[in-house]
FIKE-216608 format. One record per residue (C-alpha): residue number from 1; x, y negated, z negated. Coordinates in Angstrom, 2 decimals, always signed. Example, Ala and Ser with C-alpha at 12.3 -4.5 7.8 and 13.67 -1.06 7.14 Angstrom:
<recs>
<rec num="1" u="+12.30" v="+4.50" w="-7.80"/>
<rec num="2" u="+13.67" v="+1.06" w="-7.14"/>
</recs>
This chain:
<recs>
<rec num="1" u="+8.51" v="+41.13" w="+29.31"/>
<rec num="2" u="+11.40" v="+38.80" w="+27.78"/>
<rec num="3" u="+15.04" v="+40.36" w="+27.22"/>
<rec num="4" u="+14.72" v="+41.49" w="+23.86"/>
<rec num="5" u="+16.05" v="+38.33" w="+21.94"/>
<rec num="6" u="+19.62" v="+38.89" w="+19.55"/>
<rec num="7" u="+19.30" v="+42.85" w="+18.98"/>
<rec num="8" u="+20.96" v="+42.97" w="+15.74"/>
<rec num="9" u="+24.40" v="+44.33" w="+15.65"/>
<rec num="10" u="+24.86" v="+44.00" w="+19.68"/>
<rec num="11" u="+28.46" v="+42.15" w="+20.87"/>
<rec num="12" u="+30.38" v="+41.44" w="+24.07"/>
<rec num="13" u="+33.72" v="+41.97" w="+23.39"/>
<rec num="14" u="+36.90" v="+41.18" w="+25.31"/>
<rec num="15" u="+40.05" v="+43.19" w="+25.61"/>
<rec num="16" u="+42.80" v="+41.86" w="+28.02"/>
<rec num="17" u="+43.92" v="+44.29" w="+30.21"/>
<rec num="18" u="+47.80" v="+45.31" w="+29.57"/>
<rec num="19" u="+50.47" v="+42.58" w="+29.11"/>
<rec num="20" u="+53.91" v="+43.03" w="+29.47"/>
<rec num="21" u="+55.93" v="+43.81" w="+26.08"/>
<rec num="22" u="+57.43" v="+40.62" w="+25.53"/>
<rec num="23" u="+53.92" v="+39.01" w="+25.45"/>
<rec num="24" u="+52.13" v="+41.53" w="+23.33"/>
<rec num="25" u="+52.60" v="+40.65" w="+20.46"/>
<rec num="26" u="+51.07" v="+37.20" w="+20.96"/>
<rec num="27" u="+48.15" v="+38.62" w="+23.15"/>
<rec num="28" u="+44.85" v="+39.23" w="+21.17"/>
<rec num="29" u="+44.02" v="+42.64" w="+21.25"/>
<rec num="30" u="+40.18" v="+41.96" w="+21.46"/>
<rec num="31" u="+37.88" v="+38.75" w="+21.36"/>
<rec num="32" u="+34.40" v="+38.47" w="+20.69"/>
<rec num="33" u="+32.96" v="+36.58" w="+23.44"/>
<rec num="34" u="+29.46" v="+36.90" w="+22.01"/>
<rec num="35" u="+27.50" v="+37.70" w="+18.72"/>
<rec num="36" u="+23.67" v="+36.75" w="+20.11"/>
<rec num="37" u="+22.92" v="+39.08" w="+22.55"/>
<rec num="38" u="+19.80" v="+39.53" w="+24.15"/>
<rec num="39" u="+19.65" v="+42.85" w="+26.69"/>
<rec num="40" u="+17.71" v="+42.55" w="+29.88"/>
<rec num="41" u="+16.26" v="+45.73" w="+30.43"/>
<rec num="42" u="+12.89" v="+45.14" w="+31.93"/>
<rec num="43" u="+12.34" v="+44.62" w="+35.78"/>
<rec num="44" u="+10.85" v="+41.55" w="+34.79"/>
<rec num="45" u="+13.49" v="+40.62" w="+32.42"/>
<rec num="46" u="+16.34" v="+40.87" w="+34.91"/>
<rec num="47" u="+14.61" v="+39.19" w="+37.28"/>
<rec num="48" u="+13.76" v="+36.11" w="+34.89"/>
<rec num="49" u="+17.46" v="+35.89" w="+33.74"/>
<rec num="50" u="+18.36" v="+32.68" w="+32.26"/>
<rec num="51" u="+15.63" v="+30.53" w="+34.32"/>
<rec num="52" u="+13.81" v="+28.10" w="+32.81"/>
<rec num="53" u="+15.70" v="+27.54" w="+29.82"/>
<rec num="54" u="+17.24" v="+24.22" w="+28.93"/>
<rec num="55" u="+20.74" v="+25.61" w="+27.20"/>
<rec num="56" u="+22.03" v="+28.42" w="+25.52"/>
<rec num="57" u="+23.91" v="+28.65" w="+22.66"/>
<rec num="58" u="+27.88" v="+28.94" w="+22.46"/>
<rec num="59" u="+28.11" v="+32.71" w="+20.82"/>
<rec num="60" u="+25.10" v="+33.70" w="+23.32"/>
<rec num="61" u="+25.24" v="+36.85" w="+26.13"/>
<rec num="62" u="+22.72" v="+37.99" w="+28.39"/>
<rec num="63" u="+23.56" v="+41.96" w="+29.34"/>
<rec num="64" u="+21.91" v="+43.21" w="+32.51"/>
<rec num="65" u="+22.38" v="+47.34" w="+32.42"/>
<rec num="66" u="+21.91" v="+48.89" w="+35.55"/>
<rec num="67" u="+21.38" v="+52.84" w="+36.31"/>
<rec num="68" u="+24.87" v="+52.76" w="+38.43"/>
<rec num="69" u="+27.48" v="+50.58" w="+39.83"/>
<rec num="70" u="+26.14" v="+48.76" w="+43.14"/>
<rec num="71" u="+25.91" v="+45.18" w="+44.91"/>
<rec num="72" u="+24.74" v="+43.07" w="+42.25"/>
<rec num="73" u="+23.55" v="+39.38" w="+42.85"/>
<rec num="74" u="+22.85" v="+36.41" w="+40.97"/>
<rec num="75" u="+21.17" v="+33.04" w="+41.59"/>
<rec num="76" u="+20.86" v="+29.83" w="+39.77"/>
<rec num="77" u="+17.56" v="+28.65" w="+40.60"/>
<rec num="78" u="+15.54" v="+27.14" w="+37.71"/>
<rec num="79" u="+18.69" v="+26.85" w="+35.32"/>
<rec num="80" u="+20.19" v="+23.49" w="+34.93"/>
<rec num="81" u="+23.57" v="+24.90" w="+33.42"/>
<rec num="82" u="+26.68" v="+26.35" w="+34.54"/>
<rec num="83" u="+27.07" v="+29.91" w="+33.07"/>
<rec num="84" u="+30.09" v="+32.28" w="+33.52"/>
<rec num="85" u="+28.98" v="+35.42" w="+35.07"/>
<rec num="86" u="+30.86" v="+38.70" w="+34.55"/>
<rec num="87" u="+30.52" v="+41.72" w="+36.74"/>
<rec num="88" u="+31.84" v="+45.86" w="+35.24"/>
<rec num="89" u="+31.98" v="+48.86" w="+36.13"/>
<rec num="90" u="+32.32" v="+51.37" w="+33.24"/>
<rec num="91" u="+33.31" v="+48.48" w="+31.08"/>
<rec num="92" u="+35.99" v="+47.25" w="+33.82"/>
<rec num="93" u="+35.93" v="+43.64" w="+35.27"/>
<rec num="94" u="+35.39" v="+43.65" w="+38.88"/>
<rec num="95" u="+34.71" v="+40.04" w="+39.39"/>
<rec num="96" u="+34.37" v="+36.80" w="+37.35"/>
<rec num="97" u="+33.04" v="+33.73" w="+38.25"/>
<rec num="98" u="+31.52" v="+30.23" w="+37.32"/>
<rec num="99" u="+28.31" v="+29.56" w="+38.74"/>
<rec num="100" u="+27.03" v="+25.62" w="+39.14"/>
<rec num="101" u="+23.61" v="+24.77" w="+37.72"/>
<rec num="102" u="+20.58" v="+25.12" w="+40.46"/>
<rec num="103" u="+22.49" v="+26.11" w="+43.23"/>
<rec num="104" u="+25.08" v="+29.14" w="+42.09"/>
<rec num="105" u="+25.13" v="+32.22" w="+43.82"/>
<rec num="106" u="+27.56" v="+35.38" w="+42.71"/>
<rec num="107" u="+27.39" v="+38.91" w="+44.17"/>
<rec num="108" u="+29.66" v="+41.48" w="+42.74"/>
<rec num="109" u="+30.06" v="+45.25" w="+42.71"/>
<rec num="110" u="+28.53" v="+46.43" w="+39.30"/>
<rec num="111" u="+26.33" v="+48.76" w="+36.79"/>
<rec num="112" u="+26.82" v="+45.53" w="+33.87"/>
<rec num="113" u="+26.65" v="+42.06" w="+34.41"/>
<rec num="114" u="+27.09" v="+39.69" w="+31.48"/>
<rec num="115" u="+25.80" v="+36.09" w="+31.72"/>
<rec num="116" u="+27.89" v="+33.90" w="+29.16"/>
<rec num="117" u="+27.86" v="+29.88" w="+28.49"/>
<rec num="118" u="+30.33" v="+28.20" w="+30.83"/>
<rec num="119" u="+33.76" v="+28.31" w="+29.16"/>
<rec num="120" u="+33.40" v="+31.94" w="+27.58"/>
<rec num="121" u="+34.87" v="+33.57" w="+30.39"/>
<rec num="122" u="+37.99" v="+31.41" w="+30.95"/>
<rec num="123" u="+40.65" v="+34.19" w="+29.63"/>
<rec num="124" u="+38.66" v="+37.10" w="+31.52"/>
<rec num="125" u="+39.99" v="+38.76" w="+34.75"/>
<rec num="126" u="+39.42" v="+41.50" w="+36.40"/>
<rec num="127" u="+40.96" v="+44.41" w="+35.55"/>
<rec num="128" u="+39.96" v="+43.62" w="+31.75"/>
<rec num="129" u="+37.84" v="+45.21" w="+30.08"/>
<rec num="130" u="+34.51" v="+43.96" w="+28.68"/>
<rec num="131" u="+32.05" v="+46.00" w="+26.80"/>
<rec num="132" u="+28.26" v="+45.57" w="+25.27"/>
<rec num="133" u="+28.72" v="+47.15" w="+21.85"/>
<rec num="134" u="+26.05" v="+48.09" w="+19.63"/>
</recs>
């Protein structure tokens, strides 16, 4: 079964993690990283990620929910772009990274991982926090 494609009303937004005063009042509070969001919720779905698709487009997420927090992985195989992956826990970045067409491998410790265009992710780190709304 496909990730259910764009659920209406379903984000990924961004909020920074703290700043110090002097800078807060030219830090965003919250970005939308994503408006298209497509949920992956099936066995099958998770497992099919992002392969075999030729591109994705710029305002697109793909959520992967998971029961709890554990070892999560990621591969590349059968996509031929770069994506920015994003691990949580309860909405908390653990781990960001940019993973090459083909050959990218991530592993991360968490119960969300968020699969975003490469690029999206640039002003993420962890200790932000990063939640699937809707």
């Amino acid at each position: 079964m496909p990730p259910d494609r764009g659920r209406p009303g379903v984000r990924v937004i961004h909020r920074p993690a703290a700043v110090e005063p002097e800078e807060r009042a030219l830090a965003p509070t919250k970005r939308v990283l994503a408006d298209d969001v497509e949920v992956a919720d099936s066995g099958l779905s998770q497992l099919l990620g992002l392969m075999f698709r030729r591109s994705v487009p710029d305002d697109y997420a793909l959520a992967f929910r998971f029961e709890a927090a554990d070892s999560r992985s990621l591969h590349m195989l059968f996509v031929p772009f770069a994506i920015d992956a994003v691990w949580l826990v309860e909405g908390e970045v653990t781990k960001v990274k940019r993973l090459r067409p083909w050959i990218g491998l991530g592993w991360g410790r968490a119960d969300t991982i968020v699969e975003l265009p490469a690029g999206a992710a640039d002003d993420v780190e962890p200790g932000d926090a990063v939640v699937v709304e809707g």
